[in-house]
Residue frames relative to the residue before (quaternion, step in Angstrom):
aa qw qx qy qz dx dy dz
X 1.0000 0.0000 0.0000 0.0000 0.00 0.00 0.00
X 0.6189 0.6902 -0.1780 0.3302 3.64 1.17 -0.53
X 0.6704 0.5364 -0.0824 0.5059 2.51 1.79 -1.49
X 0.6520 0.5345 -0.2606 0.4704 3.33 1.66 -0.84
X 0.4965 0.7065 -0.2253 0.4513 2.97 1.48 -0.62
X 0.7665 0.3337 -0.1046 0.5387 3.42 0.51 -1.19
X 0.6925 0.3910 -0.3613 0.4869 3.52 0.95 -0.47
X 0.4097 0.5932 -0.4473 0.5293 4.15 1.43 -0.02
X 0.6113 0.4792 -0.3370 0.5321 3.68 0.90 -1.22
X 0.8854 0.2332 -0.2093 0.3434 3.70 -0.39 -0.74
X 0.4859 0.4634 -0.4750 0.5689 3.44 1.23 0.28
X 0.6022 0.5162 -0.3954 0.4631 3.85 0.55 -0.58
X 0.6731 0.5209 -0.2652 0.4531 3.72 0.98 -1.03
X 0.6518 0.4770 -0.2951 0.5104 3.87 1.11 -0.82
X 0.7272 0.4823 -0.3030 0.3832 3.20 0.84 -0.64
X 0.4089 0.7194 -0.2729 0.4907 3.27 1.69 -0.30
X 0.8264 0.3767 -0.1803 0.3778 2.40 0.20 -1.97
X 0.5474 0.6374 -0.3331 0.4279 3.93 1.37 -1.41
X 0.8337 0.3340 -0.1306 0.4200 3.91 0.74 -0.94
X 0.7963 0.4247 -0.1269 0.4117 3.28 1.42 -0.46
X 0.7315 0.5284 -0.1061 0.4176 2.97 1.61 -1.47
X 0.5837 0.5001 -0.3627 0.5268 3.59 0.88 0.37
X 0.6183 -0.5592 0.4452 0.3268 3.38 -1.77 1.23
X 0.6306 -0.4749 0.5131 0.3369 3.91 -1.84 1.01
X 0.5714 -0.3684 0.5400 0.4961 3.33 -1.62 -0.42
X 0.6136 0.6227 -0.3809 0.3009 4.15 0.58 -0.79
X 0.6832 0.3649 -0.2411 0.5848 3.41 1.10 -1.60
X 0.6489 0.4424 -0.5043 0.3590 4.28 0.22 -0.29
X 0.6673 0.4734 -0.3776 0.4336 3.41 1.24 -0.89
X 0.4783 0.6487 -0.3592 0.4705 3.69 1.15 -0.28
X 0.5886 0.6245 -0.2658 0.4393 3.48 0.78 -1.09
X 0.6359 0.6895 -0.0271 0.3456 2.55 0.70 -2.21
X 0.7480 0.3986 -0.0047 0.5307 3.14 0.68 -1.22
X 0.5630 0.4952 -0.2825 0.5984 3.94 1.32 -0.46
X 0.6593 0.5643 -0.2500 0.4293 3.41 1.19 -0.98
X 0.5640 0.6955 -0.1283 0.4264 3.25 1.02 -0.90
X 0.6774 0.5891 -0.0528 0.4374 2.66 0.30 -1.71
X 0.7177 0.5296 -0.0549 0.4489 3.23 0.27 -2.33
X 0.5577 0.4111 -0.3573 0.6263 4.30 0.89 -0.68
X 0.7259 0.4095 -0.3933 0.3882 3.70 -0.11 -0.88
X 0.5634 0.5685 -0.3565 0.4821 4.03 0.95 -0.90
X 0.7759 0.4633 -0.1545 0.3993 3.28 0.76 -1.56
X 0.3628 0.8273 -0.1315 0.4082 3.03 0.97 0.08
X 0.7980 0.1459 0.1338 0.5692 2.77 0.13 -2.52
X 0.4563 0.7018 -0.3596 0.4123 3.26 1.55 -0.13
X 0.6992 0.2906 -0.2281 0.6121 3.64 0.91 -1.21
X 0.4784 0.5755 -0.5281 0.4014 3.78 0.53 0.13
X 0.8395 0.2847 -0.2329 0.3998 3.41 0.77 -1.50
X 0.5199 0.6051 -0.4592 0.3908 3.77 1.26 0.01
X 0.9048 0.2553 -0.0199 0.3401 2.67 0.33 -1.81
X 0.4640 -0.7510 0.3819 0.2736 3.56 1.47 -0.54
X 0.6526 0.4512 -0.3271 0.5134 3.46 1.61 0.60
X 0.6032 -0.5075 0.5285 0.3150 3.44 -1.14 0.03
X 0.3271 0.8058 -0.4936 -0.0060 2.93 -1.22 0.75
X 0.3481 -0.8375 0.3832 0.1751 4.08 -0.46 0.36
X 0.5620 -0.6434 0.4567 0.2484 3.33 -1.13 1.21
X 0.2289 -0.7791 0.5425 0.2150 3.44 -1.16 1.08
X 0.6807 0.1416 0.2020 0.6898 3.52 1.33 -1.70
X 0.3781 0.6544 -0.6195 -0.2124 3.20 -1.80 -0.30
X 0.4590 -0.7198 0.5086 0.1117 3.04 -1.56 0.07
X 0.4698 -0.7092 0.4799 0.2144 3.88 -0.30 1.06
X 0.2307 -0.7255 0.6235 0.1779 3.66 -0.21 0.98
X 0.1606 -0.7286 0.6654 -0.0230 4.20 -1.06 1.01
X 0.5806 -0.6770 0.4000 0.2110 3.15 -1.07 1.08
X 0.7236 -0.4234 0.4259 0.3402 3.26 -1.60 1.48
X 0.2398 0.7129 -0.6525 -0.0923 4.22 -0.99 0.13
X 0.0946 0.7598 -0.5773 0.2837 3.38 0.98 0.83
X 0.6104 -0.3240 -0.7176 -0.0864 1.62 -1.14 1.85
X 0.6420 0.4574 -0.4680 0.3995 2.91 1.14 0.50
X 0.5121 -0.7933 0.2487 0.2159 3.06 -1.34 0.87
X 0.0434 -0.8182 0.5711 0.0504 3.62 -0.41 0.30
X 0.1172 -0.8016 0.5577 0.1810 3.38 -0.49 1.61
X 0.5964 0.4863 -0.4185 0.4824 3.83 0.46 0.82
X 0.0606 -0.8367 0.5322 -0.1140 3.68 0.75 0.59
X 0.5102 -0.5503 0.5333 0.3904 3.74 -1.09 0.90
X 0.3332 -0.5526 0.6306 0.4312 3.22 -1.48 -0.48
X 0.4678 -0.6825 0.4251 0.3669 3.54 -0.74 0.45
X 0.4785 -0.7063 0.2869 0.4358 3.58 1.23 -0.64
X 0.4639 0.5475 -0.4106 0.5626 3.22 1.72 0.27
X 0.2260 -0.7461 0.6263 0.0039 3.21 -1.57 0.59
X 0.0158 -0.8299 0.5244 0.1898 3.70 -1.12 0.80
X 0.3306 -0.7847 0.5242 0.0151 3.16 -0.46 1.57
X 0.2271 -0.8104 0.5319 0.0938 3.53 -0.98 1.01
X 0.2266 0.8813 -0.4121 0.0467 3.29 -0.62 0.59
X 0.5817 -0.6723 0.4245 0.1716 3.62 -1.32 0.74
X 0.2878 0.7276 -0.6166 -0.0868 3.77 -0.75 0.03
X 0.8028 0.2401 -0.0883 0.5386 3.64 -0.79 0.10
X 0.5087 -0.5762 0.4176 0.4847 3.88 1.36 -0.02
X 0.5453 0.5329 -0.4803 0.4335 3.04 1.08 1.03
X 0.0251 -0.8344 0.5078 0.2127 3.24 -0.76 1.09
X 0.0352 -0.8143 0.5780 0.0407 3.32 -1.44 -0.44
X 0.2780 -0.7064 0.6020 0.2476 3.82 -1.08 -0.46
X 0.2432 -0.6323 0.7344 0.0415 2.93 -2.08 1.00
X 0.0337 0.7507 -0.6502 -0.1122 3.31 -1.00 0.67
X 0.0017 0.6776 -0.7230 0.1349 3.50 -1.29 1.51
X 0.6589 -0.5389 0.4359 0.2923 2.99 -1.63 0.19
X 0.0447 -0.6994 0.7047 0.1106 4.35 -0.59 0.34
X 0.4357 0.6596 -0.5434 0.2826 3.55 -0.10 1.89
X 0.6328 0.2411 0.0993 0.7291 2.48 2.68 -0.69
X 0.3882 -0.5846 0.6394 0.3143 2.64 -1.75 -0.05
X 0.3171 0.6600 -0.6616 0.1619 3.01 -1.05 1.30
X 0.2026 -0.6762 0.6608 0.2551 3.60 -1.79 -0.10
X 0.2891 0.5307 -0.6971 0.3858 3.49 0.45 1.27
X 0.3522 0.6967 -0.6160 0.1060 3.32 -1.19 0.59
X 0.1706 -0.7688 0.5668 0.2420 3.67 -1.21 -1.18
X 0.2525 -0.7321 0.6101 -0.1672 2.86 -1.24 1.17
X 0.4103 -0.7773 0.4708 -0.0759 3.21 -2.29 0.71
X 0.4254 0.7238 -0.4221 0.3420 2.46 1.89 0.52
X 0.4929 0.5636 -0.4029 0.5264 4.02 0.45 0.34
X 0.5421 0.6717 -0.4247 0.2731 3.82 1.13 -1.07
X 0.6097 0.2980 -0.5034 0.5348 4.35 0.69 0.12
X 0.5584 0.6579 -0.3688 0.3454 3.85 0.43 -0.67
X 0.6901 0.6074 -0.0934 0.3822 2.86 0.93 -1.50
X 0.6263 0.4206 -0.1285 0.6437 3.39 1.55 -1.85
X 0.4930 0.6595 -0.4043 0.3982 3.55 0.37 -0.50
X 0.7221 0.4386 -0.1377 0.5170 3.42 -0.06 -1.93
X 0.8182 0.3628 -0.3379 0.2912 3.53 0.40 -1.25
X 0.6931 0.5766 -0.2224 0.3710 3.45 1.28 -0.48
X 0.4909 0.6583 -0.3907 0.4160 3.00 1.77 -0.25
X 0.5994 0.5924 -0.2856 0.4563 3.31 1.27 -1.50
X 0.6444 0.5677 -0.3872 0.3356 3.62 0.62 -0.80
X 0.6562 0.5390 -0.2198 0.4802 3.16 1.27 -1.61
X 0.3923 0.6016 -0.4881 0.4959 3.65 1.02 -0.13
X 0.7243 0.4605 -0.2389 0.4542 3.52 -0.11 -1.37
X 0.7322 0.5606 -0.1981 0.3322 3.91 0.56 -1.78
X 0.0474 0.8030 -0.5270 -0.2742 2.70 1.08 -1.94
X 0.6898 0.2448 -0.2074 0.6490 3.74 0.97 0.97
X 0.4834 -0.6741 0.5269 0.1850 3.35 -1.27 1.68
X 0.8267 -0.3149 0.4147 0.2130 3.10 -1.81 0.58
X 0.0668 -0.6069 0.7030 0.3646 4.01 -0.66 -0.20
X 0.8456 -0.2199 -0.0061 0.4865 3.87 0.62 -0.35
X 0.0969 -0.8360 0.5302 0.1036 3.67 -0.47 0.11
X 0.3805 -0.6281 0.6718 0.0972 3.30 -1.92 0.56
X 0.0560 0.6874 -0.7191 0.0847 3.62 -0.52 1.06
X 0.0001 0.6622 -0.7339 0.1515 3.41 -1.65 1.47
X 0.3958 0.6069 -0.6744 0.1420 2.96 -1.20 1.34
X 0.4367 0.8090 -0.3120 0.2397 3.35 -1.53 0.09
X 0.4373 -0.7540 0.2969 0.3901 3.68 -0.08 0.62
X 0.9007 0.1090 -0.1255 0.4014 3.70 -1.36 0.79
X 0.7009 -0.2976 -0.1700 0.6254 3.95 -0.01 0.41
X 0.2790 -0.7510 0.5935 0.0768 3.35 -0.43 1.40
X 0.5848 0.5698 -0.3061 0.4895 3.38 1.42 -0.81
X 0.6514 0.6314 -0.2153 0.3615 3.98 0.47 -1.00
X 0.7261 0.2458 0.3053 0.5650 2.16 0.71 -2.51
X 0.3618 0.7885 -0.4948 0.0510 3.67 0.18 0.26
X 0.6921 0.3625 -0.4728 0.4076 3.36 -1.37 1.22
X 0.5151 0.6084 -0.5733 0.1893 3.75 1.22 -0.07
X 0.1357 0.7594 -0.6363 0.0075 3.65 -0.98 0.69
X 0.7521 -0.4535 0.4347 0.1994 3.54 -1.40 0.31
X 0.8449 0.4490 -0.0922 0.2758 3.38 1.34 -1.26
X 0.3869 -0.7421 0.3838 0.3903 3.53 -0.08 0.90
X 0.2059 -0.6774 0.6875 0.1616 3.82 -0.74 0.61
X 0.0048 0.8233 -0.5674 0.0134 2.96 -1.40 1.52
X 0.6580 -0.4490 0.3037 0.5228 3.23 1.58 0.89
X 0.8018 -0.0660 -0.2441 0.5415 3.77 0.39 0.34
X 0.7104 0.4561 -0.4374 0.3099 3.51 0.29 0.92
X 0.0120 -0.9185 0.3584 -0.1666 3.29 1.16 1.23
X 0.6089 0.3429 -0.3367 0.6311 3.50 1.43 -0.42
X 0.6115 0.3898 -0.5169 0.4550 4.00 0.28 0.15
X 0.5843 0.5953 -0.3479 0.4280 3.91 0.99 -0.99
X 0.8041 0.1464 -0.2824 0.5022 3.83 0.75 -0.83
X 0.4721 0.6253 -0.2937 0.5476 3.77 1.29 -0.13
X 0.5457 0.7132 -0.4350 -0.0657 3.39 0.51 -0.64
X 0.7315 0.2234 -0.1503 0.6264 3.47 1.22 0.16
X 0.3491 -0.6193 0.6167 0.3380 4.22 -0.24 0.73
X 0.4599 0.6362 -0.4841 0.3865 3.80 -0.23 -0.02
X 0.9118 -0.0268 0.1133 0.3937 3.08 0.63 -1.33
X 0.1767 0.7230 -0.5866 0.3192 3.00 1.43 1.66
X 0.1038 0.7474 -0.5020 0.4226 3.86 0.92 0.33
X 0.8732 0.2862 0.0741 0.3876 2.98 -0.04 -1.66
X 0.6157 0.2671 -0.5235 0.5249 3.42 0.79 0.94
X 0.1319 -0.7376 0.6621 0.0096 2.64 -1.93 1.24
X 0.0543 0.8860 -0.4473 -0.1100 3.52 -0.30 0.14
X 0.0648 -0.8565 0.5062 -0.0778 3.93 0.04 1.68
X 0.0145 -0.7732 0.6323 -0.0465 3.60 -0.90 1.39
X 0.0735 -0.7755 0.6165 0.1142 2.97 -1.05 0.73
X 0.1400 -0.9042 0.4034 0.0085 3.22 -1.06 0.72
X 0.3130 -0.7932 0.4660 0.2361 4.10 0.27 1.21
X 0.6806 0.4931 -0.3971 0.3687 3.95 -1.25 0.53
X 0.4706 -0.6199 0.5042 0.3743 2.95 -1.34 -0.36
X 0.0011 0.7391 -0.6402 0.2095 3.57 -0.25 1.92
X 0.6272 -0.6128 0.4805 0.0139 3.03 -1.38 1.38
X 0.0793 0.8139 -0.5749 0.0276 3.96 1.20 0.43
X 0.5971 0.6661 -0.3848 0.2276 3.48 0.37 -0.63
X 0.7688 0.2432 -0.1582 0.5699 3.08 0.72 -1.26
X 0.1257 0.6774 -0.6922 0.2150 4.05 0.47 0.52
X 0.0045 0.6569 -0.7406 -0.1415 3.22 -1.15 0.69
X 0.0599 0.8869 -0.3868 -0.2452 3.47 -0.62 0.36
X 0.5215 -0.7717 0.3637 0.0179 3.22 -0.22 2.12
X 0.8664 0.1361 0.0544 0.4773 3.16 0.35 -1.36
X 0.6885 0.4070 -0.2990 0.5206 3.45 0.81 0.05
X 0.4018 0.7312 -0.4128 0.3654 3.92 1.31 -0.17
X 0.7714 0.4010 -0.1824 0.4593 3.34 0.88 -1.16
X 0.6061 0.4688 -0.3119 0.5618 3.53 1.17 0.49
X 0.8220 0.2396 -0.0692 0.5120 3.56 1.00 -0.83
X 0.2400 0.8006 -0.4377 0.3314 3.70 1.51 0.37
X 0.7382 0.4233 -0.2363 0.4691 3.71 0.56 -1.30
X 0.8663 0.3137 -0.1849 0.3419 3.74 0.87 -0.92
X 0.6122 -0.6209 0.2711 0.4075 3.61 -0.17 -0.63
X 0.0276 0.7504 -0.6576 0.0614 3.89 -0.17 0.62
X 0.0444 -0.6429 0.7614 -0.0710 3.38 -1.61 1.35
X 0.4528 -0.6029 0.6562 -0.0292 3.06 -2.25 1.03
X 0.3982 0.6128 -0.6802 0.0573 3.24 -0.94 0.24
X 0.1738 -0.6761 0.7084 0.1041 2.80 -2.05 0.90
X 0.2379 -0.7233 0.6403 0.1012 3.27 -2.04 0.70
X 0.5722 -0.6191 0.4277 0.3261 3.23 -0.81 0.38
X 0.7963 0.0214 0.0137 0.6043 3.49 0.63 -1.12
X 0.5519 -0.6754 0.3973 0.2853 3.49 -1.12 0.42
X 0.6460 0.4076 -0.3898 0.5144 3.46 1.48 0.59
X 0.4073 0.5211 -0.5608 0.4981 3.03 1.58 0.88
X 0.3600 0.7226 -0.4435 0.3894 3.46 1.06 -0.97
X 0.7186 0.5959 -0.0819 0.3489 2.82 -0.20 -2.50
X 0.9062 0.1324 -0.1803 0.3587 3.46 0.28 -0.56
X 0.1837 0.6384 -0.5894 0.4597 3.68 1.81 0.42
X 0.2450 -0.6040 0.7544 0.0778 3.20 -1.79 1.12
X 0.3114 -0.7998 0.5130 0.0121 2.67 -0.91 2.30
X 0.4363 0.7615 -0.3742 0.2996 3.42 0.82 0.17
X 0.7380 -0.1329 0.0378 0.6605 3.33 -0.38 1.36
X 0.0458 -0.6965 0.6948 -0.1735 3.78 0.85 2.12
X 0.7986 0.3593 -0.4507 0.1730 3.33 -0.29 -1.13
X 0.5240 0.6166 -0.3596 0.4647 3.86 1.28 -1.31
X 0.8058 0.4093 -0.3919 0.1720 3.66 0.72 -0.50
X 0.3651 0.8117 -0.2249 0.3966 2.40 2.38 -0.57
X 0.8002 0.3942 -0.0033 0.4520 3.27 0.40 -1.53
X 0.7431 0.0256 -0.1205 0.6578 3.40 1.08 -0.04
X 0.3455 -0.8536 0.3894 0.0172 3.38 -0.03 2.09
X 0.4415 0.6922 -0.2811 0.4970 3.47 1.64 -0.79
X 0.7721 0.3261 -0.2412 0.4892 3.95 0.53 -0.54
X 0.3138 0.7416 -0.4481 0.3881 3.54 1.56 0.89
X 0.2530 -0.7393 0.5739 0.2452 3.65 -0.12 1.05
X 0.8316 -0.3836 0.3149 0.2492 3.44 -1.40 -0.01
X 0.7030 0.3786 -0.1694 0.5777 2.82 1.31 -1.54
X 0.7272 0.4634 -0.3600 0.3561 3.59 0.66 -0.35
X 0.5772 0.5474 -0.2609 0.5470 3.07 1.36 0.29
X 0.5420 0.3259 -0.4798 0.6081 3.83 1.19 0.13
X 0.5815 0.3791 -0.5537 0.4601 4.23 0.28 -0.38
X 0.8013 0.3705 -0.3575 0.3047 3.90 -0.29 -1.05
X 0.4239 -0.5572 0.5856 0.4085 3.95 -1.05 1.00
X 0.8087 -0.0064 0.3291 0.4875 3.66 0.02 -1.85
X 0.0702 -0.7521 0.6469 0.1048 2.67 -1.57 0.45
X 0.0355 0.7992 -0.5612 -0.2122 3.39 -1.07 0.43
X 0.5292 -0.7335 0.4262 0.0175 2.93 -1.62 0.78
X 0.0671 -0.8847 0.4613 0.0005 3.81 -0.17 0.84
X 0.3135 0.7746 -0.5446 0.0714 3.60 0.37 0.69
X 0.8848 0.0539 -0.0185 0.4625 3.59 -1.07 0.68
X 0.7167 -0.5224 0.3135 0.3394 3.48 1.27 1.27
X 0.3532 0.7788 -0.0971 0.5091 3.10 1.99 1.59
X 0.2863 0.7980 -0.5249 -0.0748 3.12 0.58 -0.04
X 0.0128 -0.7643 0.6441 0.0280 3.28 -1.37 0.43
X 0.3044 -0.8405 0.4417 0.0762 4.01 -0.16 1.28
X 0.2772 -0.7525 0.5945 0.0595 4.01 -0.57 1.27
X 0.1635 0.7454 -0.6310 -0.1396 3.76 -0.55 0.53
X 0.0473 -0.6809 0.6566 0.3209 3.83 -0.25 0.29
Protein backbone atom coordinates (compact mmCIF):
# COMPACT_ATOMS: atom_id res chain seq x y z
CA UNK A 1 0.00 0.00 0.00
CA UNK A 2 3.04 2.32 0.53
CA UNK A 3 4.47 1.67 -2.51
CA UNK A 4 1.25 2.71 -4.27
CA UNK A 5 1.21 5.45 -2.30
CA UNK A 6 4.47 6.88 -3.11
CA UNK A 7 4.32 5.93 -6.66
CA UNK A 8 0.52 8.12 -6.82
CA UNK A 9 2.97 10.87 -5.31
CA UNK A 10 5.52 10.83 -8.11
CA UNK A 11 3.32 10.18 -10.97
CA UNK A 12 1.23 13.25 -9.68
CA UNK A 13 4.70 15.20 -9.58
CA UNK A 14 5.64 14.22 -13.46
CA UNK A 15 2.56 15.13 -14.48
CA UNK A 16 2.98 18.45 -12.91
CA UNK A 17 5.98 18.80 -13.69
CA UNK A 18 5.17 17.57 -17.83
CA UNK A 19 2.20 20.38 -17.82
CA UNK A 20 3.38 22.93 -15.56
CA UNK A 21 7.04 22.89 -15.08
CA UNK A 22 8.38 24.35 -18.22
CA UNK A 23 8.98 28.17 -19.32
CA UNK A 24 5.47 30.07 -21.25
CA UNK A 25 5.82 31.17 -24.79
CA UNK A 26 6.53 34.97 -22.99
CA UNK A 27 9.67 33.96 -20.87
CA UNK A 28 11.28 31.74 -24.16
CA UNK A 29 10.46 34.69 -26.29
CA UNK A 30 12.19 36.82 -23.55
CA UNK A 31 15.16 34.57 -23.69
CA UNK A 32 14.96 34.65 -27.12
CA UNK A 33 15.24 38.08 -27.27
CA UNK A 34 18.36 38.31 -24.50
CA UNK A 35 19.87 35.92 -26.95
CA UNK A 36 19.70 38.08 -29.73
CA UNK A 37 20.47 40.89 -28.47
CA UNK A 38 23.59 39.40 -26.48
CA UNK A 39 25.39 38.14 -30.33
CA UNK A 40 24.99 41.72 -31.53
CA UNK A 41 26.91 43.16 -28.04
CA UNK A 42 29.27 40.34 -28.52
CA UNK A 43 30.18 41.14 -31.47
CA UNK A 44 30.76 44.84 -31.23
CA UNK A 45 32.42 44.01 -28.13
CA UNK A 46 35.40 42.07 -29.84
CA UNK A 47 35.32 44.74 -32.58
CA UNK A 48 35.95 47.39 -29.93
CA UNK A 49 38.66 45.36 -27.83
CA UNK A 50 40.26 43.58 -30.01
CA UNK A 51 39.73 45.15 -33.53
CA UNK A 52 38.75 41.99 -35.51
CA UNK A 53 35.75 40.46 -36.86
CA UNK A 54 34.14 37.90 -35.68
CA UNK A 55 30.80 35.47 -35.81
CA UNK A 56 28.35 33.97 -33.46
CA UNK A 57 28.23 30.19 -33.31
CA UNK A 58 25.54 29.38 -30.29
CA UNK A 59 24.49 30.91 -27.11
CA UNK A 60 23.05 30.26 -24.09
CA UNK A 61 20.99 32.53 -21.46
CA UNK A 62 22.75 32.27 -18.11
CA UNK A 63 19.44 31.71 -15.20
CA UNK A 64 19.73 32.40 -11.78
CA UNK A 65 21.60 30.31 -9.04
CA UNK A 66 18.20 28.67 -6.90
CA UNK A 67 20.42 26.68 -4.83
CA UNK A 68 19.27 25.35 -2.76
CA UNK A 69 16.25 25.06 -3.69
CA UNK A 70 15.48 23.83 -6.81
CA UNK A 71 13.56 25.41 -9.49
CA UNK A 72 13.54 23.64 -12.82
CA UNK A 73 12.31 26.97 -14.54
CA UNK A 74 14.91 29.45 -13.28
CA UNK A 75 14.75 33.29 -14.37
CA UNK A 76 17.15 34.11 -16.90
CA UNK A 77 19.49 36.44 -15.35
CA UNK A 78 19.70 38.59 -18.53
CA UNK A 79 23.22 37.93 -19.29
CA UNK A 80 24.08 35.67 -21.99
CA UNK A 81 27.12 33.38 -23.03
CA UNK A 82 27.63 33.67 -26.54
CA UNK A 83 30.16 31.50 -28.36
CA UNK A 84 32.07 32.49 -30.98
CA UNK A 85 34.76 31.98 -33.79
CA UNK A 86 37.16 34.40 -35.56
CA UNK A 87 40.11 33.32 -37.56
CA UNK A 88 39.03 29.54 -36.37
CA UNK A 89 39.37 30.73 -33.23
CA UNK A 90 36.85 29.96 -30.93
CA UNK A 91 35.84 31.17 -27.65
CA UNK A 92 33.08 33.05 -25.45
CA UNK A 93 31.90 36.43 -24.42
CA UNK A 94 29.69 36.90 -21.71
CA UNK A 95 27.55 40.31 -21.76
CA UNK A 96 24.36 41.19 -20.91
CA UNK A 97 21.20 40.90 -23.96
CA UNK A 98 18.96 43.60 -21.99
CA UNK A 99 20.78 46.21 -23.89
CA UNK A 100 22.80 47.56 -25.91
CA UNK A 101 26.03 47.57 -24.73
CA UNK A 102 29.86 46.54 -25.33
CA UNK A 103 30.82 46.17 -21.73
CA UNK A 104 31.32 42.66 -21.33
CA UNK A 105 34.15 39.79 -21.04
CA UNK A 106 35.62 37.35 -22.77
CA UNK A 107 38.31 34.47 -23.51
CA UNK A 108 39.67 35.01 -26.28
CA UNK A 109 43.45 35.56 -24.93
CA UNK A 110 42.62 32.34 -22.48
CA UNK A 111 45.79 29.99 -24.46
CA UNK A 112 48.05 33.21 -24.46
CA UNK A 113 47.29 33.87 -21.25
CA UNK A 114 48.05 29.97 -20.02
CA UNK A 115 50.99 29.93 -22.12
CA UNK A 116 52.92 32.99 -20.61
CA UNK A 117 51.80 31.80 -17.22
CA UNK A 118 53.28 28.41 -17.40
CA UNK A 119 56.29 29.35 -18.90
CA UNK A 120 57.11 31.46 -15.78
CA UNK A 121 56.38 28.42 -13.70
CA UNK A 122 58.74 26.29 -15.73
CA UNK A 123 61.30 28.94 -14.89
CA UNK A 124 61.06 27.98 -11.24
CA UNK A 125 60.48 23.80 -12.21
CA UNK A 126 62.73 23.67 -14.88
CA UNK A 127 60.45 20.84 -16.49
CA UNK A 128 56.99 20.99 -18.41
CA UNK A 129 53.80 19.81 -17.11
CA UNK A 130 52.64 16.09 -18.30
CA UNK A 131 49.22 18.03 -18.31
CA UNK A 132 47.63 20.82 -16.47
CA UNK A 133 44.37 22.60 -15.46
CA UNK A 134 44.46 26.41 -15.36
CA UNK A 135 41.13 28.22 -13.88
CA UNK A 136 40.59 31.63 -13.57
CA UNK A 137 38.19 34.36 -14.15
CA UNK A 138 34.84 35.82 -13.36
CA UNK A 139 31.54 33.60 -12.83
CA UNK A 140 31.73 29.86 -14.15
CA UNK A 141 35.38 29.90 -14.05
CA UNK A 142 34.85 26.19 -14.20
CA UNK A 143 32.67 26.12 -17.71
CA UNK A 144 33.88 29.07 -18.86
CA UNK A 145 37.25 29.83 -17.60
CA UNK A 146 39.38 32.92 -18.36
CA UNK A 147 36.37 35.34 -19.18
CA UNK A 148 37.80 38.68 -17.93
CA UNK A 149 37.44 42.36 -18.93
CA UNK A 150 41.24 42.88 -19.27
CA UNK A 151 43.18 43.49 -22.29
CA UNK A 152 46.45 41.32 -21.96
CA UNK A 153 49.35 42.95 -23.37
CA UNK A 154 52.07 40.54 -22.63
CA UNK A 155 53.37 42.12 -19.42
CA UNK A 156 50.40 42.36 -17.33
CA UNK A 157 49.63 38.84 -16.48
CA UNK A 158 48.97 39.30 -12.76
CA UNK A 159 46.11 41.99 -13.58
CA UNK A 160 44.85 39.43 -16.60
CA UNK A 161 44.42 36.46 -13.98
CA UNK A 162 43.86 38.84 -10.83
CA UNK A 163 41.77 41.03 -12.56
CA UNK A 164 39.46 41.85 -9.81
CA UNK A 165 40.34 40.49 -5.84
CA UNK A 166 36.72 39.32 -5.62
CA UNK A 167 37.47 36.65 -7.61
CA UNK A 168 40.90 35.36 -6.95
CA UNK A 169 38.84 32.32 -5.43
CA UNK A 170 38.73 31.26 -8.67
CA UNK A 171 42.15 30.67 -9.78
CA UNK A 172 43.42 27.42 -9.69
CA UNK A 173 46.33 26.19 -11.27
CA UNK A 174 46.96 21.97 -11.29
CA UNK A 175 50.15 20.29 -12.94
CA UNK A 176 50.87 17.14 -13.07
CA UNK A 177 54.00 15.82 -13.78
CA UNK A 178 55.46 11.93 -14.81
CA UNK A 179 59.37 11.01 -13.68
CA UNK A 180 61.43 11.43 -11.18
CA UNK A 181 61.24 15.42 -10.42
CA UNK A 182 62.54 16.93 -7.42
CA UNK A 183 59.20 19.11 -6.23
CA UNK A 184 60.68 19.63 -3.04
CA UNK A 185 63.19 21.89 -3.50
CA UNK A 186 61.12 24.22 -6.18
CA UNK A 187 61.96 27.47 -5.24
CA UNK A 188 59.53 29.55 -6.77
CA UNK A 189 61.40 32.83 -7.59
CA UNK A 190 59.89 34.20 -10.39
CA UNK A 191 56.54 33.10 -10.70
CA UNK A 192 55.55 33.77 -6.74
CA UNK A 193 54.77 37.25 -7.50
CA UNK A 194 52.09 36.36 -9.97
CA UNK A 195 50.63 33.33 -8.22
CA UNK A 196 51.07 34.31 -4.35
CA UNK A 197 47.31 35.46 -3.87
CA UNK A 198 45.77 32.25 -5.55
CA UNK A 199 46.36 28.63 -5.48
CA UNK A 200 48.74 26.43 -7.73
CA UNK A 201 49.26 22.55 -7.04
CA UNK A 202 51.88 19.86 -8.24
CA UNK A 203 51.71 16.49 -8.44
CA UNK A 204 54.03 14.02 -9.61
CA UNK A 205 53.76 10.30 -10.83
CA UNK A 206 56.14 8.04 -11.55
CA UNK A 207 54.76 6.37 -14.57
CA UNK A 208 52.06 7.49 -16.82
CA UNK A 209 49.82 4.52 -15.97
CA UNK A 210 50.03 5.73 -12.66
CA UNK A 211 48.90 8.99 -14.14
CA UNK A 212 46.29 7.02 -16.02
CA UNK A 213 44.78 5.68 -13.14
CA UNK A 214 44.67 8.83 -10.47
CA UNK A 215 40.89 9.46 -10.23
CA UNK A 216 40.55 12.70 -11.86
CA UNK A 217 37.38 13.46 -10.54
CA UNK A 218 36.90 16.42 -8.52
CA UNK A 219 41.25 16.78 -9.15
CA UNK A 220 41.25 20.11 -7.97
CA UNK A 221 39.20 19.59 -4.26
CA UNK A 222 41.70 16.79 -4.03
CA UNK A 223 44.44 18.74 -4.65
CA UNK A 224 43.80 21.37 -2.23
CA UNK A 225 42.48 19.41 0.45
CA UNK A 226 44.91 16.27 0.56
CA UNK A 227 42.87 14.48 3.39
CA UNK A 228 40.11 13.34 0.70
CA UNK A 229 43.00 11.24 -1.01
CA UNK A 230 41.67 7.68 -1.21
CA UNK A 231 44.25 5.06 -0.68
CA UNK A 232 44.57 4.01 -3.98
CA UNK A 233 45.27 7.41 -5.19
CA UNK A 234 47.82 7.76 -3.02
CA UNK A 235 49.96 4.49 -3.94
CA UNK A 236 49.95 6.03 -7.90
CA UNK A 237 51.01 9.74 -6.68
CA UNK A 238 55.02 10.10 -5.44
CA UNK A 239 54.07 13.77 -3.88
CA UNK A 240 52.45 16.45 -3.88
CA UNK A 241 53.17 19.92 -3.28
CA UNK A 242 51.07 22.43 -2.23
CA UNK A 243 50.96 26.30 -2.67
CA UNK A 244 48.23 28.12 -0.98
CA UNK A 245 48.51 31.85 -0.22
CA UNK A 246 52.36 31.96 -0.92
CA UNK A 247 52.88 28.56 1.14
CA UNK A 248 54.42 25.85 0.50
CA UNK A 249 53.60 22.83 2.23
CA UNK A 250 55.25 19.20 0.86
CA UNK A 251 52.98 15.62 0.76
CA UNK A 252 55.20 12.48 0.69
CA UNK A 253 52.92 9.39 0.62
Amino acid sequence: MKKRVILSFFMVFVLICLTGCRYTKEEKDTMEQYKIQAEENAINYIKEKYNISSEVISSEAELENTDPIPNITPDPTGNVYVKMKSNNKEFYVYITGKETSIIGKDNYQYNEIVNDLLNLIQKDTNVAPYNYQVVYGFEDSFNYPGLIDVYYDGTNLYNAIHFDDRYDQGLYVNLNYIGNNNLENIVFSNSSQIINKGHISLINFSTVDDYNNFSKEDSISKVYYSYLLTDEDKQVIDNILLIKEGNKEYFDF
